[in-house]
N, C-alpha and C positions, 0 to 999 in steps of 0.2 A: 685756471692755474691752481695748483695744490702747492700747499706750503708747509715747512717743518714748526712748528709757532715756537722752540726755543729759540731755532735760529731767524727767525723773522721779527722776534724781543729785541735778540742785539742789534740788527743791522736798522732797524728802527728807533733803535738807543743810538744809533750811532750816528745816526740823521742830525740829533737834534745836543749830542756831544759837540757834533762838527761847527753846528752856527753857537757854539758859546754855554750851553748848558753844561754844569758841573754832571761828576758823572753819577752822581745820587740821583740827581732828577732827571736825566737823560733816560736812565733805568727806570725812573718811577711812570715817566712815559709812555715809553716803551711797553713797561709790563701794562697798563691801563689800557692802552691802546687795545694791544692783541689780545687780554682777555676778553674785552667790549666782543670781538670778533668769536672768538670761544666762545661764550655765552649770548650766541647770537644776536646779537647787538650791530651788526655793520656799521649802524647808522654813528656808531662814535668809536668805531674799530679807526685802522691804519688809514680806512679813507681821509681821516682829518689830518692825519699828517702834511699834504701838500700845504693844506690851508692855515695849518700852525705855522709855518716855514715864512708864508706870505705877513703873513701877519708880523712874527720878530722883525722880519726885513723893513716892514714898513710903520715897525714900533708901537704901534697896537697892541702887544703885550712883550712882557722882558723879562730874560730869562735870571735868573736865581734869584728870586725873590723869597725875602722869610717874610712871616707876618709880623704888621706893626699894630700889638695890642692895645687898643684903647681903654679897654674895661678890663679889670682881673680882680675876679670875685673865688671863693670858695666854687661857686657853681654856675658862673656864668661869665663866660669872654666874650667879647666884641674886639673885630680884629680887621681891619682892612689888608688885602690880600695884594694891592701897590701892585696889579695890574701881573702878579705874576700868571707863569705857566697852571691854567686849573689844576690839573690833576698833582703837583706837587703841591700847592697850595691847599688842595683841598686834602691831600693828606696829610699836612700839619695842621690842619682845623679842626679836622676827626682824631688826630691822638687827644690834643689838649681835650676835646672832650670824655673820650672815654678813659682819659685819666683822672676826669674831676668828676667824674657816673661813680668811677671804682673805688673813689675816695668818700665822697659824700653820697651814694645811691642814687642822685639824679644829677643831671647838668645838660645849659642850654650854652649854644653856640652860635653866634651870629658873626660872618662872612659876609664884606662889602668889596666891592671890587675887585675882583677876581677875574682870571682869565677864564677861557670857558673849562667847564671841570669835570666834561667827559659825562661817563655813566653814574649818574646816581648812586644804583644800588653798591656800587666799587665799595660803597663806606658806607652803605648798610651792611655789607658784609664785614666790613673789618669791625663794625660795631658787632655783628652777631658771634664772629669767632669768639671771643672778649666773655659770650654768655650774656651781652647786652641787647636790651630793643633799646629800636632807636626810629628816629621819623627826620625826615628831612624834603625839605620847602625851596624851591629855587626859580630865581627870576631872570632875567636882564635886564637892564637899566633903558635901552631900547634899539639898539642895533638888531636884537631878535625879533623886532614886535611885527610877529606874521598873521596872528591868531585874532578872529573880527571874535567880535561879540556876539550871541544869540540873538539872532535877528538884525543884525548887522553885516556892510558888507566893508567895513572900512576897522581895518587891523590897528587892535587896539592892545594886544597882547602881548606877552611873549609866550611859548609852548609852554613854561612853567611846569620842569618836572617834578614828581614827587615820588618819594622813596622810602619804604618801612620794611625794617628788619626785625625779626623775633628768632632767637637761637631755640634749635629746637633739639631735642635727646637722643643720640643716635641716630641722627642724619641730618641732612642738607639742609642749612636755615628757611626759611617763608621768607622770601624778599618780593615785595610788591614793588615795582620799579616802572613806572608809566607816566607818560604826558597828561597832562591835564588838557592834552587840545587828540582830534582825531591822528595825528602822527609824530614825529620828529621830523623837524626841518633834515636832520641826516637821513631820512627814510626817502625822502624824496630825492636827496644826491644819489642814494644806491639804487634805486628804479630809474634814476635819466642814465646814471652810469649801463646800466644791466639794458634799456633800451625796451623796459618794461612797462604798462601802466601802474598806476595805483590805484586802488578798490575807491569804488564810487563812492560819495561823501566825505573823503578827504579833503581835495581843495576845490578853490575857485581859481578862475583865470583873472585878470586884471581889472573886466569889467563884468565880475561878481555870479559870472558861469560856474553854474559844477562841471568839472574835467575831471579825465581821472590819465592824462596827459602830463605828467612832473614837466617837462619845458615850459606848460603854460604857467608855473609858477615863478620861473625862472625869467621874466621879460621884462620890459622895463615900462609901465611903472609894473613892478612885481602882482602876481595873485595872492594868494592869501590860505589860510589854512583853518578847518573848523575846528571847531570845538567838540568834544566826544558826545557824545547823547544830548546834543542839545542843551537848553539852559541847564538840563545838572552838569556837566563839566564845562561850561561856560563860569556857574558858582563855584566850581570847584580850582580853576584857573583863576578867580579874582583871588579864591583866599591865598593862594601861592603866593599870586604878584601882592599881595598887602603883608602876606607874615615876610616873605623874603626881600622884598623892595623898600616898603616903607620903614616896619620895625628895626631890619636891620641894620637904617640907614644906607642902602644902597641904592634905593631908590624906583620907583614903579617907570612902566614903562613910558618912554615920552620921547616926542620925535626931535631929530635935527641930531642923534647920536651918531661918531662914525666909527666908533670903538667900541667891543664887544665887552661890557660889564656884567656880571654877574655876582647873583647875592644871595647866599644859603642860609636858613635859618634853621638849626636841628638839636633836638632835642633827643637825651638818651636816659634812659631808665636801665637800672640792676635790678632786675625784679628780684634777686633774690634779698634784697634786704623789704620788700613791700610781703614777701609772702615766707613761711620758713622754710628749712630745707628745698628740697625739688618739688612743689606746689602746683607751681607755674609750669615746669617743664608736666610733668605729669596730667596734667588737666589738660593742654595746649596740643599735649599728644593726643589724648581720649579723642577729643574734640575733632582735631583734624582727620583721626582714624574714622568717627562716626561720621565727617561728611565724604571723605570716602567712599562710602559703605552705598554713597547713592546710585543707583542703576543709572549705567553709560548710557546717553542718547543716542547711541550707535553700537550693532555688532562687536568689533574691534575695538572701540573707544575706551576711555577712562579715564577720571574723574582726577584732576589734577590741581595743585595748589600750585600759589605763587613764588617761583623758585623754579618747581617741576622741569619747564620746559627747559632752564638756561640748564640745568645738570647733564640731563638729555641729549641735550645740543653740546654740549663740551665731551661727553663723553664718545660722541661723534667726530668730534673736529678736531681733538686733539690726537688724533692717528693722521690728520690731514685738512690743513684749513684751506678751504676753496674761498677763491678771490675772481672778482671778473677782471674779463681782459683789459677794461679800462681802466677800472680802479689801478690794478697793478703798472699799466702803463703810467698812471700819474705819482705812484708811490716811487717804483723806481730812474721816474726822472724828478723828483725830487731828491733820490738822493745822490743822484747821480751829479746834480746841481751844486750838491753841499759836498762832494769828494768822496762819496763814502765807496770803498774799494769794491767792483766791479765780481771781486771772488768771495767778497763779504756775502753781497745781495745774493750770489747764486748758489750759496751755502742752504739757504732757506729753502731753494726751489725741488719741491719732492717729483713731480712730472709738471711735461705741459702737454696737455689734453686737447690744445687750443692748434 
């Protein structure tokens, strides 16, 4: 299924208008969603849509929520996020901070309770537009805890993303946006959806098999998910779940949760008050031109930074976003669920191939 991505914004905004969202965060949805999917992301594109929908109905998260600040410093807020929608929460998390970077040159941000809050790099990029770097740590409290330990076969984690933006001069920011475990939990909804495996060393099945079978994660008692290169993102997943769980009061991960919590902790720097003028931009450019400069491991190939591919991929998808046929089938009976008009949804649909 190919799709128009303005028109699959609204009718996805209008998803989540319909169960009670204002139309500020309905839209803020929306647009988070379908860019996740432009910037090849599926794994936190329109697919979470059903699953946001399940979740309001059965009060596990609620919609229009503002933050309720606890701490308010010059440079540093602590703000529990009262279980709303992530991605509108987590975009009032990221202004207040890149308002008090552009005020004072640095400021930290810490996010307790939050609903889930989509892609990362979303707000790495809105920190890079701004001309900010920025770094960001995130956990769940334990509804996500899929991720065993190094040498473990009993899931002690959560995926624990992490996310770092640097603006860069004349083109598309450096955003590092990765799990701290071998996949996203959404990466394996879009391979059971697609009906595809996933690349060996991903997960385990229940009892502590490598598969590369997504169903086998999905059973009950559930499989599990590694960790990336072994103990270094096994250490690289604690410090996530300690900067975003512990410090920020939201809490590391631990069992018996049935609610999905979530706890960001990010920090953003102005470089240009640490460097004069364009210093930073300037250098940051050199630098990334000279690793550039390195000979592709392949005919064809070439040397890319992180950013590279989601540009790439959106400059592809946005003449036409391809969807599988199950995902779509769960998108539009969800909104089909929530009333959303029947000539809305087929405004989106550019062919069907299928």
């Amino acid at each position: 299924m190919k799709l128009q991505p303005e028109a699959l914004k609204q009718f996805v905004s209008r998803v989540f208008a319909n169960i009670g969202c204002g139309g500020e965060e309905a839209d803020c949805i929306g647009d988070h969603l379908v860019e996740a999917n432009l910037a090849g992301h599926d794994s936190h594109g329109v697919i979470r849509t059903p699953i946001y929908v399940e979740w309001l109905n059965a009060g596990k998260v609620v919609a229009n929520q503002s933050l309720d600040v606890i701490i308010d410093s010059p440079t540093l807020t602590v703000a529990d996020g009262q279980l709303g929608f992530g991605q509108w929460i987590g975009k009032q998390i990221t202004a207040i901070g890149i308002d008090k970077c552009q005020e004072q040159g640095m400021s930290i941000v810490a996010l307790r309770n939050a609903g889930h809050l989509g892609r990362i790099g979303y707000y790495a990029e809105m920190a890079a537009a701004e001309g900010l770097v920025s770094l960001h740590f995130v956990n769940t409290s334990g509804l996500g805890m899929f991720v065993v330990p190094s040498g473990g076969l009993d899931a002690r984690l959560s995926v624990n993303p992490i996310a770092v933006g640097f603006p860069l001069a004349g083109r598309s920011p450096f955003i590092l946006d990765m799990a701290a475990a071998s996949a996203a939990e959404g990466k394996l909804k879009v391979a059971r959806n697609k009906g595809v495996p996933v690349p060996a060393g991903w997960i385990l099945d229940s009892k502590g098999q490598p598969t590369t079978d997504p169903n086998d994660f999905y059973t009950d008692p559930m499989g599990a998910i590694l960790p990336f290169g072994g103990h270094k993102g096994y250490g690289l997943g604690l410090v996530a779940e300690i900067l975003a769980g512990a410090l920020t009061g939201a809490g590391c991960s631990q069992p018996g949760k049935t609610q999905l919590e979530q706890g960001m902790l990010s920090i953003y720097v102005d470089p240009q008050k640490l460097q004069s003028g364009d210093a930073f931009a300037a250098e940051i450019g050199r630098y990334i031109d000279f690793v550039k400069t390195s000979r592709p491991s392949t005919p064809d190939g070439e040397v890319l930074i992180p950013g590279d591919i989601e540009e790439q991929t959106r400059a592809v998808r946005r003449q036409g976003l391809e969807l599988d046929d199950a995902t779509w089938q769960q998108l539009t009976g969800a909104a089909q669920a929530c009333d959303v008009p029947q000539e809305l949804i087929e405004t989106a649909v550019i062919s069907n191939d299928g």
